[in-house]
Backbone as numpy.savetxt, mean C-alpha at the origin, in Angstrom:
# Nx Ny Nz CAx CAy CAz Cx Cy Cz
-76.80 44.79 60.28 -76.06 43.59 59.96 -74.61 43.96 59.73
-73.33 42.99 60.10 -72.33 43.16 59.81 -71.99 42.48 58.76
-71.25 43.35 58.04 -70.66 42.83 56.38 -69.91 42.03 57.08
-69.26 40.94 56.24 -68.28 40.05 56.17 -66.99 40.74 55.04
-66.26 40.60 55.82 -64.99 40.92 54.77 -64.12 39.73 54.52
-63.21 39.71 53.28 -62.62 38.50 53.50 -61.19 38.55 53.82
-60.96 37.32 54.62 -59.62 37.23 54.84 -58.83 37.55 54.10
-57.62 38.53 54.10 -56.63 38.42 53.29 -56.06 37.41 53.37
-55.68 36.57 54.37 -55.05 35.16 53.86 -55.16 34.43 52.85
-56.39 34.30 52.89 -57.20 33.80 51.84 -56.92 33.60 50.09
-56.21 34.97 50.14 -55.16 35.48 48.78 -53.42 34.97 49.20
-53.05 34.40 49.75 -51.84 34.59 50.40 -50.83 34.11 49.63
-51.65 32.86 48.51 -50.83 32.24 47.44 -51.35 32.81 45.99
-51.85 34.03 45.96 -52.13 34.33 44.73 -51.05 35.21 44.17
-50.12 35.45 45.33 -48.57 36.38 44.61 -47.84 35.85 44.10
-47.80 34.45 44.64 -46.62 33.60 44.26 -46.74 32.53 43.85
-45.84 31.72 43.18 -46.40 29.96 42.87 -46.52 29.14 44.17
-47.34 27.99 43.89 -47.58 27.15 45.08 -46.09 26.50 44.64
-46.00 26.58 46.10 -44.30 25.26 47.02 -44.27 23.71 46.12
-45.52 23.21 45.99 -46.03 21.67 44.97 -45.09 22.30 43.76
-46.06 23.56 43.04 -45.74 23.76 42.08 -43.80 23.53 41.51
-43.80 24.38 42.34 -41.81 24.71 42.56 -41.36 23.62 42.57
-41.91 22.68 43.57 -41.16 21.14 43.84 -40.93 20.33 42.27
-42.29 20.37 41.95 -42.02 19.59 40.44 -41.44 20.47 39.69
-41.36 21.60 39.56 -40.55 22.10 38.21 -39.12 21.89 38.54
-38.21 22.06 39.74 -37.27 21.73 39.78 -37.28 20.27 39.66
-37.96 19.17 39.92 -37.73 18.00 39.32 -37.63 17.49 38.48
-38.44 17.94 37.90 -38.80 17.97 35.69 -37.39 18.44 35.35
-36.94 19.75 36.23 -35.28 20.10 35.48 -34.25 19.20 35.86
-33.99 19.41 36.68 -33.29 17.96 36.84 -33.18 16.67 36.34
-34.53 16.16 36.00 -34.35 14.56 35.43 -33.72 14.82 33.98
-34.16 16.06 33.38 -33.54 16.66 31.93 -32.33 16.77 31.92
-31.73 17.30 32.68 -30.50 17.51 33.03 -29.50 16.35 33.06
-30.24 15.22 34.21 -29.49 13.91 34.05 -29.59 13.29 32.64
-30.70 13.51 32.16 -31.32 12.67 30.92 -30.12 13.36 30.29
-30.11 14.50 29.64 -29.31 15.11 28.90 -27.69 14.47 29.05
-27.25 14.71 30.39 -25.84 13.98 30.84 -25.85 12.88 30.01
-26.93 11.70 30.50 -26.75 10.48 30.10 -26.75 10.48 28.51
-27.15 10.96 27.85 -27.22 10.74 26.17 -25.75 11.62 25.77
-25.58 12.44 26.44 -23.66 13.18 26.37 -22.97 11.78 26.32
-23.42 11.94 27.28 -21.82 9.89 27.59 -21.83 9.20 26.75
-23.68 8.58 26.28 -23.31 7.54 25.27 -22.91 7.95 23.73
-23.26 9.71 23.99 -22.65 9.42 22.42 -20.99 9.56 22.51
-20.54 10.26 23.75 -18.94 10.18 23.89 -18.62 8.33 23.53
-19.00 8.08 24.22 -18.92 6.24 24.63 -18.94 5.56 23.11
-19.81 6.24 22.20 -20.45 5.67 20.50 -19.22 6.26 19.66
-19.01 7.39 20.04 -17.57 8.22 18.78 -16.38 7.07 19.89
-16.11 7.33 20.84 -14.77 6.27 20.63 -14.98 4.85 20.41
-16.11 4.33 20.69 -16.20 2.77 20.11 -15.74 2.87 18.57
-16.36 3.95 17.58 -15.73 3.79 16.37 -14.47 3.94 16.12
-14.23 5.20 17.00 -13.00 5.26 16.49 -11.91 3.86 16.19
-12.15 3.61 17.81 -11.12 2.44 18.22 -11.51 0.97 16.96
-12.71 0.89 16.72 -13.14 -0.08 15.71 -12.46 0.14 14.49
-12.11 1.15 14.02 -11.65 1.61 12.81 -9.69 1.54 12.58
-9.61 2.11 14.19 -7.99 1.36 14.34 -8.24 -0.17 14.35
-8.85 -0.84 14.81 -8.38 -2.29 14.93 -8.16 -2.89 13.43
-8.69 -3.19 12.32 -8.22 -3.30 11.21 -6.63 -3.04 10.75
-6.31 -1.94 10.97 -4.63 -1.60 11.10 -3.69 -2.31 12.15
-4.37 -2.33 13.29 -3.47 -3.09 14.33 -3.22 -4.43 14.10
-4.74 -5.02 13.75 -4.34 -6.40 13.29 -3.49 -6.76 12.09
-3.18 -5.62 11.04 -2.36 -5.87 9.47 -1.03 -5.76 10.38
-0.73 -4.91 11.26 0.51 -4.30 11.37 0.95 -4.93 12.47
0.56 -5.77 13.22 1.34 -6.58 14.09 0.61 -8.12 13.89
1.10 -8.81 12.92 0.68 -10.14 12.77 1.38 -10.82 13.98
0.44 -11.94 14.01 0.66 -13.20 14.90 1.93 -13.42 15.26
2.71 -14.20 14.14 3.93 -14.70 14.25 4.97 -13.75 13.56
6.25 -13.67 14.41 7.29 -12.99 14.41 8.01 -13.31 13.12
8.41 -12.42 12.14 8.81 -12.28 11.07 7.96 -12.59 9.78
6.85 -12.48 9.78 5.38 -11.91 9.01 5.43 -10.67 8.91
5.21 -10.77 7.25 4.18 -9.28 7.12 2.86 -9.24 7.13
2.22 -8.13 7.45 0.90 -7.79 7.39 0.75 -6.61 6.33
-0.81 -6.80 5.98 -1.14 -5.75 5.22 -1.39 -4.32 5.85
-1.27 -3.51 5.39 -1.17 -2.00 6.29 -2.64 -1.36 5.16
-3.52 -1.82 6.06 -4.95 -1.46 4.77 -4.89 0.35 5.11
-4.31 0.95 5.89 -4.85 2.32 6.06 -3.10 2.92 6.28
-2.37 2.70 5.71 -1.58 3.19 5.37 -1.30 3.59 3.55
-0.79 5.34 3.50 -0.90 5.96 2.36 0.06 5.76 1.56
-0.50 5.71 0.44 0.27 5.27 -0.85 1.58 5.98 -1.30
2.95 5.49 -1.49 4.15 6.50 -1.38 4.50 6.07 -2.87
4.43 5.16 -3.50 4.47 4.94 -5.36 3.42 5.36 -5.95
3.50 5.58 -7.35 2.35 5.56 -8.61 2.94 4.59 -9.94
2.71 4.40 -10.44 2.71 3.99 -12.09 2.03 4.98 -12.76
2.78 6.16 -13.63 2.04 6.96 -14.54 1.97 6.62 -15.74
0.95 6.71 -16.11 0.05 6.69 -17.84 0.68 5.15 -18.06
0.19 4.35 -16.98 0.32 2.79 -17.43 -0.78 2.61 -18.23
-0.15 1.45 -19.55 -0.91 0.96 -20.01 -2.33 0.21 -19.55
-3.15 0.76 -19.21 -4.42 0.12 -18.18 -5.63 -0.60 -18.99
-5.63 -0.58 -20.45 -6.70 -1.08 -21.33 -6.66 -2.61 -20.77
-7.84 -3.09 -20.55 -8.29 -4.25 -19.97 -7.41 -5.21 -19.21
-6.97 -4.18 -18.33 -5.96 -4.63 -17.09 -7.09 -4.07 -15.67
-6.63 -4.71 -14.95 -6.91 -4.10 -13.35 -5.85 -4.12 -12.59
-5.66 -2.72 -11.91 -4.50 -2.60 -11.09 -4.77 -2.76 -9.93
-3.88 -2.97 -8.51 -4.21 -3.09 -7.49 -2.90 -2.56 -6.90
-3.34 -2.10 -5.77 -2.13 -1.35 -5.08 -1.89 -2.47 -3.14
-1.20 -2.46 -2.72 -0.82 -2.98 -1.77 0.04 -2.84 -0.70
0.17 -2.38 0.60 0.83 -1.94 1.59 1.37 -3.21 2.18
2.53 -3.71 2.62 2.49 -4.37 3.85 3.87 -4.17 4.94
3.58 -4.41 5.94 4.56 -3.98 7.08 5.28 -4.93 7.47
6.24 -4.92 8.04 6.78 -5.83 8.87 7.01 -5.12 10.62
6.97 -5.77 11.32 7.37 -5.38 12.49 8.05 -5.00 13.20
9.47 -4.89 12.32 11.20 -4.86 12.71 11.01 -3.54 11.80
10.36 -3.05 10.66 10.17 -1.61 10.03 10.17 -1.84 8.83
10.34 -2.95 8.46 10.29 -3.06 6.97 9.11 -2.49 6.39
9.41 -2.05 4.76 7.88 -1.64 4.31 7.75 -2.31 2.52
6.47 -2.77 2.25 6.50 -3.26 0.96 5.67 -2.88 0.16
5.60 -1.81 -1.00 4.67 -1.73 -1.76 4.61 -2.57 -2.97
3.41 -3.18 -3.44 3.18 -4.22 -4.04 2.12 -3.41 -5.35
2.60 -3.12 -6.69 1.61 -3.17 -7.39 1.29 -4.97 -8.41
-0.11 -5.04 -8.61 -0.39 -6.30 -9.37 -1.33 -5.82 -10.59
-1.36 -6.36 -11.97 -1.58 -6.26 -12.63 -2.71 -7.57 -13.24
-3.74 -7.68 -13.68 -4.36 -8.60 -13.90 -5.13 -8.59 -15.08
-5.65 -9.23 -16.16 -6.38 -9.30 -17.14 -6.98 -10.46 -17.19
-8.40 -10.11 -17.20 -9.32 -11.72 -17.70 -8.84 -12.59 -16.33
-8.82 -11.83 -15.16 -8.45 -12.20 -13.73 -7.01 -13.36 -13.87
-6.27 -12.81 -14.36 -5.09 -13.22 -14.89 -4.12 -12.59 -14.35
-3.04 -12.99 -13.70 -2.09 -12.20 -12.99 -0.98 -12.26 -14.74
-0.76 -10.59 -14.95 -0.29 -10.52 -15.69 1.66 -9.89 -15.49
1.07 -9.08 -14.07 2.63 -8.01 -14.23 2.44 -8.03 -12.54
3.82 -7.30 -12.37 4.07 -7.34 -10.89 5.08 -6.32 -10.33
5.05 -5.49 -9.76 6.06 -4.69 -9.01 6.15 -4.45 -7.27
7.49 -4.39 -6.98 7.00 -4.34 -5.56 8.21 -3.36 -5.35
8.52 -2.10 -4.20 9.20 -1.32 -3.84 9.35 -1.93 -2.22
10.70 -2.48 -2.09 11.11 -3.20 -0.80 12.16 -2.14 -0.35
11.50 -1.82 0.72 12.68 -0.55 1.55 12.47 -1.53 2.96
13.75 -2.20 3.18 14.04 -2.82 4.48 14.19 -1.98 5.79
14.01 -3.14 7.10 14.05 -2.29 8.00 14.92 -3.51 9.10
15.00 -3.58 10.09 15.89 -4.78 11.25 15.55 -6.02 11.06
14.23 -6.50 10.19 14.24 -7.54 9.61 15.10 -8.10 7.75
15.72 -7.26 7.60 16.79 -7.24 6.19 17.42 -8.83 7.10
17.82 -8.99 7.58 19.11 -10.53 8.16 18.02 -11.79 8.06
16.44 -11.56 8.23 15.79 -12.43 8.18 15.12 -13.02 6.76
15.49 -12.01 5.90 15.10 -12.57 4.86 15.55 -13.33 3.85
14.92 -14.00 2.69 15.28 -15.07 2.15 15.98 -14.01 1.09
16.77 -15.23 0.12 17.19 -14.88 -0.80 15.87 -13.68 -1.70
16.14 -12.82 -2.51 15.54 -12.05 -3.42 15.07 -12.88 -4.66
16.10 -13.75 -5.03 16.23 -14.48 -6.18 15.18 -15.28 -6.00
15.29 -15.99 -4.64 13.64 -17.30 -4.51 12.88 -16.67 -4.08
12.42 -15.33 -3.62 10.98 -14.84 -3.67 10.61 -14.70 -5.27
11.35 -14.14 -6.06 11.04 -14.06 -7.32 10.44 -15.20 -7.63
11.51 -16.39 -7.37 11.09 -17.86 -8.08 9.79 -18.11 -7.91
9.40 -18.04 -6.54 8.16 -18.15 -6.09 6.61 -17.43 -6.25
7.08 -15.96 -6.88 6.19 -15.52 -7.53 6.12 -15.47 -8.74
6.93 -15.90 -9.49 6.62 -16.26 -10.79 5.90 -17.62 -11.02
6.38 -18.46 -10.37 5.91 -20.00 -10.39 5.21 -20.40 -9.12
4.22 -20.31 -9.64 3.36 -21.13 -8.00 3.49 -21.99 -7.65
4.08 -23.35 -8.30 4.40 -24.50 -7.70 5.48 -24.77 -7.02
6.58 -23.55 -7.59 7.42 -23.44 -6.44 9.07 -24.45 -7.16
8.81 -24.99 -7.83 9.53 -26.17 -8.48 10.57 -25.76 -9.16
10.65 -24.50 -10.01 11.84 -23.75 -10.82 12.65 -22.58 -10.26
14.13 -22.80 -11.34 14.96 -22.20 -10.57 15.11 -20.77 -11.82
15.38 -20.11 -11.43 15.49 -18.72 -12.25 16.95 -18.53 -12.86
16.86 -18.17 -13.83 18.48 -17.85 -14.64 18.47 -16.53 -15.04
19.94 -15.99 -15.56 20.22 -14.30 -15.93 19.27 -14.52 -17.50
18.51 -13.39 -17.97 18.03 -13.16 -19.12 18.40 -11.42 -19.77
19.93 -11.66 -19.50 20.63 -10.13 -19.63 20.12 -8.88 -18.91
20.40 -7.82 -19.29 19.89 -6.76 -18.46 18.91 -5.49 -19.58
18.64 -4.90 -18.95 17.75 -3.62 -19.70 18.46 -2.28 -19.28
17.74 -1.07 -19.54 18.44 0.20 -19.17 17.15 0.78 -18.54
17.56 1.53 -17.59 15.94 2.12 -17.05 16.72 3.63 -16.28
15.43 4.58 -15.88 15.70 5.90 -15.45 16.59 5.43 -14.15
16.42 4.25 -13.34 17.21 3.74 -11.88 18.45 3.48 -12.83
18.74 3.03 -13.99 20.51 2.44 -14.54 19.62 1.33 -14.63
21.16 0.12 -14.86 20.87 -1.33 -15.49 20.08 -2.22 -14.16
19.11 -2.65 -14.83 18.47 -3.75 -14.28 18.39 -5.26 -14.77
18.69 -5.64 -14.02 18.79 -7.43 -14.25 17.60 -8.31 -14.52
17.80 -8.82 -15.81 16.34 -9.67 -15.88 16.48 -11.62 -15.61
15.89 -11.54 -14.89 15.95 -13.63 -14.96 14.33 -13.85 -15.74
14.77 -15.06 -15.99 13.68 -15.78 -16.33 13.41 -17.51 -15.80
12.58 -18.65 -15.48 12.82 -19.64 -15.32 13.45 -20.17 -15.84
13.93 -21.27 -15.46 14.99 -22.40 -16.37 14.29 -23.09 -17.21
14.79 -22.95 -18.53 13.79 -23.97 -19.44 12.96 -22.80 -20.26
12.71 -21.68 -19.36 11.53 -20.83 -19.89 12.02 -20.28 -21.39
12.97 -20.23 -22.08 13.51 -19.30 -23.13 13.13 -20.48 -24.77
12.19 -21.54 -24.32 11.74 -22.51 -25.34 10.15 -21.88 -25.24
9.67 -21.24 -24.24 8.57 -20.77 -24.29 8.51 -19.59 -24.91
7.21 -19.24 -25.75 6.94 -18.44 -26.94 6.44 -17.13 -25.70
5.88 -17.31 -24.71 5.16 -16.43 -23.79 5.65 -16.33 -22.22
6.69 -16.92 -22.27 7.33 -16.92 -20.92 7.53 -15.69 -20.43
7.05 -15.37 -18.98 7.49 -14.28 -18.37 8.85 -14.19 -18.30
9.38 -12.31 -17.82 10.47 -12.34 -17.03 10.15 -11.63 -15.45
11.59 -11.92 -15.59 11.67 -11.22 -14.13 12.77 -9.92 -13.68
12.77 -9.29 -12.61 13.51 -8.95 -13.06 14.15 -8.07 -11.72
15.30 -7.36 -11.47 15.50 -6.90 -10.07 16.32 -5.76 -10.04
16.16 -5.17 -8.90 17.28 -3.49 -9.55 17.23 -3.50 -7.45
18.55 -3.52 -7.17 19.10 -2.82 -5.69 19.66 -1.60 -5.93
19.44 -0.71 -5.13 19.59 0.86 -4.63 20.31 0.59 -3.56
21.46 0.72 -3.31 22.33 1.11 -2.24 22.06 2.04 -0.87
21.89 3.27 -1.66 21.72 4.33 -0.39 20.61 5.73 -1.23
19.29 5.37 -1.03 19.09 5.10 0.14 18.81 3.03 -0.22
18.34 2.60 0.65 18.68 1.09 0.72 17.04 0.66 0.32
17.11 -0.04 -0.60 15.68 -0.41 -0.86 16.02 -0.83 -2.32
14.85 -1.86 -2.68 14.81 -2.63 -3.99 13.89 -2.88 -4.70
14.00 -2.61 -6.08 13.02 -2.81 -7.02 13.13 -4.57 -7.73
11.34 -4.93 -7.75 11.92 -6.35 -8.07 10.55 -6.58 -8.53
9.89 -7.70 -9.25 8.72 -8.31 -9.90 8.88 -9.00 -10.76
7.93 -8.97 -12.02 7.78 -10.26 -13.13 6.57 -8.88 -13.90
6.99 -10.00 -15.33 6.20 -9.26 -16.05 5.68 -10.30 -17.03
4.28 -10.48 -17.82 4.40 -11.69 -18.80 3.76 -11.02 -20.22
3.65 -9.65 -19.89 3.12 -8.48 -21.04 4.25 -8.54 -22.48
3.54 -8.91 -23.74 4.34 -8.82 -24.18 4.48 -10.12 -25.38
4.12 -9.72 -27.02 4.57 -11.07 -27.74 5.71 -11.62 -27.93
6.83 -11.09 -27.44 8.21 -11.59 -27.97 8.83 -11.11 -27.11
9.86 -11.98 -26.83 11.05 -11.29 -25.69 11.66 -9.73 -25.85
12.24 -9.00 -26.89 11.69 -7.83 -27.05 11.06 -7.34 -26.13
9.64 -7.22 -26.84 8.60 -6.84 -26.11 8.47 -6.42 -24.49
8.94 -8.15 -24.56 8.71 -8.12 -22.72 9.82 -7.75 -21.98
10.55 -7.15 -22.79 12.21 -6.23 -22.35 11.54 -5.05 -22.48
11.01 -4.57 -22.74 10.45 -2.91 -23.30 9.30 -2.93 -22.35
8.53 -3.76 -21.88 7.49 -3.61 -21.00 7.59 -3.30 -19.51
9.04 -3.97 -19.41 9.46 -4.00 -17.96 9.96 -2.66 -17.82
10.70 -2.22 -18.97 11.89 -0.87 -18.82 10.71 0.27 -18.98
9.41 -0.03 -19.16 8.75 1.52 -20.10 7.88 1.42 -18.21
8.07 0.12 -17.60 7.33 0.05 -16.54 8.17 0.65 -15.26
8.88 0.44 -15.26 9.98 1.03 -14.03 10.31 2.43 -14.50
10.51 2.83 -15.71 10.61 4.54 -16.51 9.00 5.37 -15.77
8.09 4.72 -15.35 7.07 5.34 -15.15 6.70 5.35 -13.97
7.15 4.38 -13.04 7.62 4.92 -11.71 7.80 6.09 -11.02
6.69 6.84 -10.30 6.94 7.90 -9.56 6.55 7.87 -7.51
7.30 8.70 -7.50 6.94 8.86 -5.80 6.09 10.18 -6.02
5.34 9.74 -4.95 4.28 10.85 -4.86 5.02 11.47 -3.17
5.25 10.67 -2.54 6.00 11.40 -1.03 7.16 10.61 -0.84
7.70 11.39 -0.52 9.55 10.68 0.41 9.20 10.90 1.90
7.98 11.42 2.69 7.81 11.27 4.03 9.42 11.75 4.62
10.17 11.21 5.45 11.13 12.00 6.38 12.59 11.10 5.63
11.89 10.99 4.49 13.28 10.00 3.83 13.78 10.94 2.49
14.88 12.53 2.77 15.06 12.84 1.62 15.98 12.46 0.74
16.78 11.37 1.11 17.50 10.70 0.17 16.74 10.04 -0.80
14.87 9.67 -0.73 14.54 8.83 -1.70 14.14 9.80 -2.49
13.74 10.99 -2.46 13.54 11.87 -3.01 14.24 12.24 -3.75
15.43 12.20 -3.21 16.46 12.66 -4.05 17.06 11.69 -5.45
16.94 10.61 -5.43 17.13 10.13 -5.44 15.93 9.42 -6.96
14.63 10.14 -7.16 13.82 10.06 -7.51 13.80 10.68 -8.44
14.29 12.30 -8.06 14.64 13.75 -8.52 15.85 13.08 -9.93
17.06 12.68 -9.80 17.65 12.15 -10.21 17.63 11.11 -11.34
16.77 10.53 -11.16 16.14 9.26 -11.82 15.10 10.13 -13.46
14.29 10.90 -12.59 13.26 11.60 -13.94 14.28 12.04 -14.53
15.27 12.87 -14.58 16.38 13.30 -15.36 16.84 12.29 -16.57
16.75 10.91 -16.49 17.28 9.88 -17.42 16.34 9.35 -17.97
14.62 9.41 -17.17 13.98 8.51 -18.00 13.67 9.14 -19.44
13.26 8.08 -20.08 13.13 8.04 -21.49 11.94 7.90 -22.09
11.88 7.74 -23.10 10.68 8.00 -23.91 10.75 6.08 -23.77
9.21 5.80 -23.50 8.63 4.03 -23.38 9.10 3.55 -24.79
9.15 4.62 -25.75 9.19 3.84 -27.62 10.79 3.23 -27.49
11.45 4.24 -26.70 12.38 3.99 -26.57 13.56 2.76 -25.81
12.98 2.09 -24.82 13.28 1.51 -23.80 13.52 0.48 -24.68
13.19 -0.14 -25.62 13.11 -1.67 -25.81 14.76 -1.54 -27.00
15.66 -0.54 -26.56 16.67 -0.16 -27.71 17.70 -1.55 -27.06
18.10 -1.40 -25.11 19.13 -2.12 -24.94 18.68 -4.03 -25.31
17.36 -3.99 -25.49 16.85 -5.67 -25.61 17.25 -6.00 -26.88
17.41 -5.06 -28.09 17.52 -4.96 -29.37 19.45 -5.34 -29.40
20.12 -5.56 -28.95 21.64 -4.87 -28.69 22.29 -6.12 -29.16
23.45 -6.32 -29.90 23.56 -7.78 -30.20 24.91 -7.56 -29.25
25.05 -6.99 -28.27 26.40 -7.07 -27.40 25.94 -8.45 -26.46
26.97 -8.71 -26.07 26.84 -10.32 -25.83 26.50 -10.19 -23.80
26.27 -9.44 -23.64 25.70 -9.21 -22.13 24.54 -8.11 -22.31
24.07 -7.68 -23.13 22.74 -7.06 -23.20 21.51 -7.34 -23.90
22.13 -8.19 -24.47 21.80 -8.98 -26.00 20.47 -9.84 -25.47
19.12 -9.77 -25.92 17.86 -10.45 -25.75 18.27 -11.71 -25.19
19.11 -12.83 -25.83 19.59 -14.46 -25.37 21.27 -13.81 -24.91
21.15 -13.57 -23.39 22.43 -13.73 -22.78 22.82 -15.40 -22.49
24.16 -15.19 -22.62 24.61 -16.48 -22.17 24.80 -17.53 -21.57
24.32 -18.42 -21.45 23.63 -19.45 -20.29 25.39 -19.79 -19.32
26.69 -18.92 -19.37 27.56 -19.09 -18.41 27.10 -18.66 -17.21
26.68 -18.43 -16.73 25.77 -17.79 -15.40 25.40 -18.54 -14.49
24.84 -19.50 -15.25 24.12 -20.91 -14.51 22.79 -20.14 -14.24
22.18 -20.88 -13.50 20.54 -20.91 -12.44 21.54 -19.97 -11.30
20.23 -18.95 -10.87 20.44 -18.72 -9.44 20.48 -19.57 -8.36
């Protein structure tokens, strides 16, 4: 009898993988590959959707609607402080806003028992300075919401900036609790200190509140502006002790004197 031997063919795919085999594993890599691509993109596609979501809030504060509006600048950094303000059952609030021509406005507000109590704002103008209103009737207007009164001189104070000018409403100096107001211009660099204050039992008082409030005034940055810096630098040199501030309200000189002289008229 003849043996049978077996084909070596027979073995011919036992060296190597089957061709099927190969076909799908390079397919399996591939769809991974795309798969992989595709989840790259959307998360590229997911980080700039936020990003850009996170600018839009700013774009919309910083270019309002109508031409000669400010907007709020919610993600722009804080360039004032108020140190070791009196804060016992007050709430402070801080406030950015822009104008579009470059103006810039920092706004602190003061509130108790949701009570607007005090007010400061740091106005550094920019190509909109020709468009704005008088200083005197923004005051009016934030002191009085109805809009109806006119503001008069209520002498001046002494502060680490020099003399600052206080008004008060017309009529207001029969009131036991009447706010003031009050305003200080800086030349060079160009920018203005200005608000209301209603802190305070006695006019006194509310002369010493305003002066111990502007004495505590600091910049935390001058950014590419070193004249405000300087300018700042200058200023801590004079301020004074807060016990102290309420000395020029005390003054019986007849232009510093708590009841200045109603020759002035209304603004």
């Amino acid at each position: 009898m003849h043996s049978f031997e077996a084909d070596p063919a027979n073995f011919h795919y036992t060296t190597r993988i089957h061709p099927a085999l190969t076909s799908f594993t390079d397919e399996v890599c591939g769809t991974l590959a795309r798969l992989i691509a595709y989840v790259v993109m959307l998360a590229l596609l997911a980080i700039g959707g936020i990003y850009f979501w996170e600018q839009l809030p700013d774009a919309v504060a910083t270019e309002p609607p109508a031409r000669g509006s400010w907007g709020l600048a919610s993600r722009s950094a804080p360039v004032f402080a108020i140190s070791r303000f009196d804060s016992q059952d007050k709430t402070e609030a801080y406030a950015i806003f822009r104008h579009p021509e470059g103006g810039r406005k920092d706004l602190f507000r003061w509130t108790q028992d949701k009570k607007p109590i005090a007010e400061l704002e740091i106005y550094r103008p920019g190509g909109e300075l020709n468009q704005a209103g008088p200083a005197i009737a923004e005051i009016a207007a934030r002191m009085d919401s109805e809009g109806t009164r006119q503001l008069e001189a209520a002498g001046i104070i002494d502060s680490k900036f020099g003399t600052v000018t206080l008004l008060r409403l017309v009529g207001g100096v029969d009131t036991a609790r009447s706010c003031l107001g009050y305003i200080k211009r800086v030349d060079d660099p160009n920018f203005r200190i200005s608000g209301w204050s209603c802190q305070g039992d006695n006019l006194a008082a509310r002369r010493a509140a305003i002066s111990c409030m502007l004495n505590r005034l600091v910049l935390l940055t001058a950014g590419n502006d070193p004249k405000l810096a300087e300018l700042f630098a200058h200023a801590e040199l004079r301020r004074s002790d807060c016990s102290l501030s309420a000395a020029p309200a005390l003054s019986a000189d007849w232009v510093t004197g708590a009841e200045n002289p109603r020759l002035r008229g209304a603004f």
